[in-house]
Structures are given as C-alpha cells and as structure tokens.
N, C-alpha and C positions, 0 to 999 in steps of 0.2 A: 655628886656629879660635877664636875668639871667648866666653868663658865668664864667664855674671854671675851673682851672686851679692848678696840682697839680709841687709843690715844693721841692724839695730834699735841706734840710738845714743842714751841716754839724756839728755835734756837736762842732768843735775843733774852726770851722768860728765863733761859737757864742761865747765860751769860752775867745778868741783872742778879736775879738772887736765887736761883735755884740749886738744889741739891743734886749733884753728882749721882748717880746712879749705874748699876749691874744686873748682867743676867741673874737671877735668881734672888736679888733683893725684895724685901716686903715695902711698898711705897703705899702714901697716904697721901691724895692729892688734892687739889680743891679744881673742880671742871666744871662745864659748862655742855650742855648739849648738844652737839655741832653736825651730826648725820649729814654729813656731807660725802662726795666723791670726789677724789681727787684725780683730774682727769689724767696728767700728765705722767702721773705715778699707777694709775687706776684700782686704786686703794679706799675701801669705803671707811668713813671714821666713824667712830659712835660720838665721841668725846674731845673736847681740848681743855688743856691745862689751861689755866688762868690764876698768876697771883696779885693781879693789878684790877682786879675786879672793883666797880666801884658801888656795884646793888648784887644782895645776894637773892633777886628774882631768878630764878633757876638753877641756883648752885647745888650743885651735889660732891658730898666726898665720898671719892674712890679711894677704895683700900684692897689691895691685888699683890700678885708676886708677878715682877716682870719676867714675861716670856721671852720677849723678841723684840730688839730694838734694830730699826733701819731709822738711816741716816738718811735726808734728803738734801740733793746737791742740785741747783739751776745754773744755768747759762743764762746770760743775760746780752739783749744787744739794745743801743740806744734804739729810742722810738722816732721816727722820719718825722713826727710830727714838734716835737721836743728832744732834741738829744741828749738833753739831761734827765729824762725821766726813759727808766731801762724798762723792757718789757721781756718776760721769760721768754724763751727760744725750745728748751728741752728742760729734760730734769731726768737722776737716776737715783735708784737706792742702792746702800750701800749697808752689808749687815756685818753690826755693830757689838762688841761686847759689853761695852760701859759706853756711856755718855756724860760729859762736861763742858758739852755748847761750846767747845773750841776745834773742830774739826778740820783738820786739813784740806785741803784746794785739791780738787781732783780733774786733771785734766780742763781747768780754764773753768771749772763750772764750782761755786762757792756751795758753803755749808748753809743748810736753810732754818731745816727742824729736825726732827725727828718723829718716827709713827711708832708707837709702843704699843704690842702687845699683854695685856696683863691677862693672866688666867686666878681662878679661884677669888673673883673680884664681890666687894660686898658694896654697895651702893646706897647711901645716905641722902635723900634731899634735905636740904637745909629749910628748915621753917622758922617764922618770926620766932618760937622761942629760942633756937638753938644760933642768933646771928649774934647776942649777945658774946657768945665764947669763944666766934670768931674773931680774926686775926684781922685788923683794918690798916689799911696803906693811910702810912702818915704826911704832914706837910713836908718832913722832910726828905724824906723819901724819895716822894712823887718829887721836890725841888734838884735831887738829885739827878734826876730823869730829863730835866728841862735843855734844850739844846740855848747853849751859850751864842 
C-alpha cells in the first residue's frame, strides 16, 4: 500500500548544498518533524528538510520517490514599523517538475521553498547509535555561511 508523506524544502537548504531533484527520483533525506500548516498556502506538512542540523534529537531519514513538487512564491512589503524588515503580503504555488532553489520571479512575488510530496516513503529515526555514520556540518562549512 501506497504511503505519502509531505515535505517542506527550504529554498536557501537547496541553494547551499542541496541536491537538484525530479519528478519520479528516489531521494534520501535527513528531516526534522515539523507538522505544521501553512496558512498562506493552506498545505499541512509532516516534515522539513534539514542539512545544517546541529543535534540529531529528532532526526529521521526519509527515503520516498518524489511525487509532486510545488514551488512556493511570497510577496513581500516593508513593515510600517521597520522598513527594513519585509513582512509577507501573499504567497502562491506553482507546480513544478524538477527543483534546483533557483526559481524564477513570478509576478513581483520571489521564490521561497518548496512543498514535496513523496509516496512509498520509509522512515528512520536516528538513534544515539546510528549519529556516529551521520554526516556533521564542519567549521568550514558553517564559516562559509557567515555573512561578511
């Protein structure tokens, strides 16, 4: 039987160092629990990617074939209170065949994330013995990341 499972992938996680992905690819990911709703999009998540994790207290890897990838696009307008801090306005989806976190501008409103559906998905938590074989974000890395 059939089991899907949806995904919240942050645009900036793919930009950084994420792997390009396709309808009907087998992915293997490392996520975090997030059951949340998105109200603007009104899409409930189960999951968000994460490769900048810094404790593997709640880590589980997803291994799924992706379904259905939408794109999520916001508008943004300065805040009356700060005009340098923007505050969403709207947001829409946009269904997508591949993703590689560089998504074009659609009508004023930028690329954010992305919501993945995966079906056939097998679910792992990560336990103290299995963080040893995990993959850890290094000093340089992370120095990579640091805004100049």
């Amino acid at each position: 039987m059939e089991n899907y499972y949806t995904v919240l992938y942050e645009g900036w996680q793919m930009q950084c160092c994420g792997q390009p992905f396709s309808i009907n690819d087998m992915v293997r990911w490392d996520v975090f629990t997030f059951n949340k709703t998105l109200t603007d999009v009104n899409q409930t998540i189960e999951y968000i990617y994460d490769a900048h994790y810094e404790t593997s207290d709640g880590l589980h890897i997803l291994q799924g074939t992706v379904h259905q990838i939408n794109a999520i696009y916001t508008k943004y307008k300065p805040s009356a209170a700060n005009p340098q801090f923007l505050i969403p306005v709207s947001s829409l989806l946009r269904s997508v065949v591949d993703a590689n976190g560089y998504e074009e501008e659609i009508n004023g409103m930028t690329f954010d994330s992305y919501i993945v559906v995966l079906r056939n998905v097998s679910i792992k938590k990560v336990t103290n013995q299995t963080v040893r074989g995990l993959k850890s974000v290094s000093y340089t890395h992370l120095r990579a990341h640091e805004t100049k």
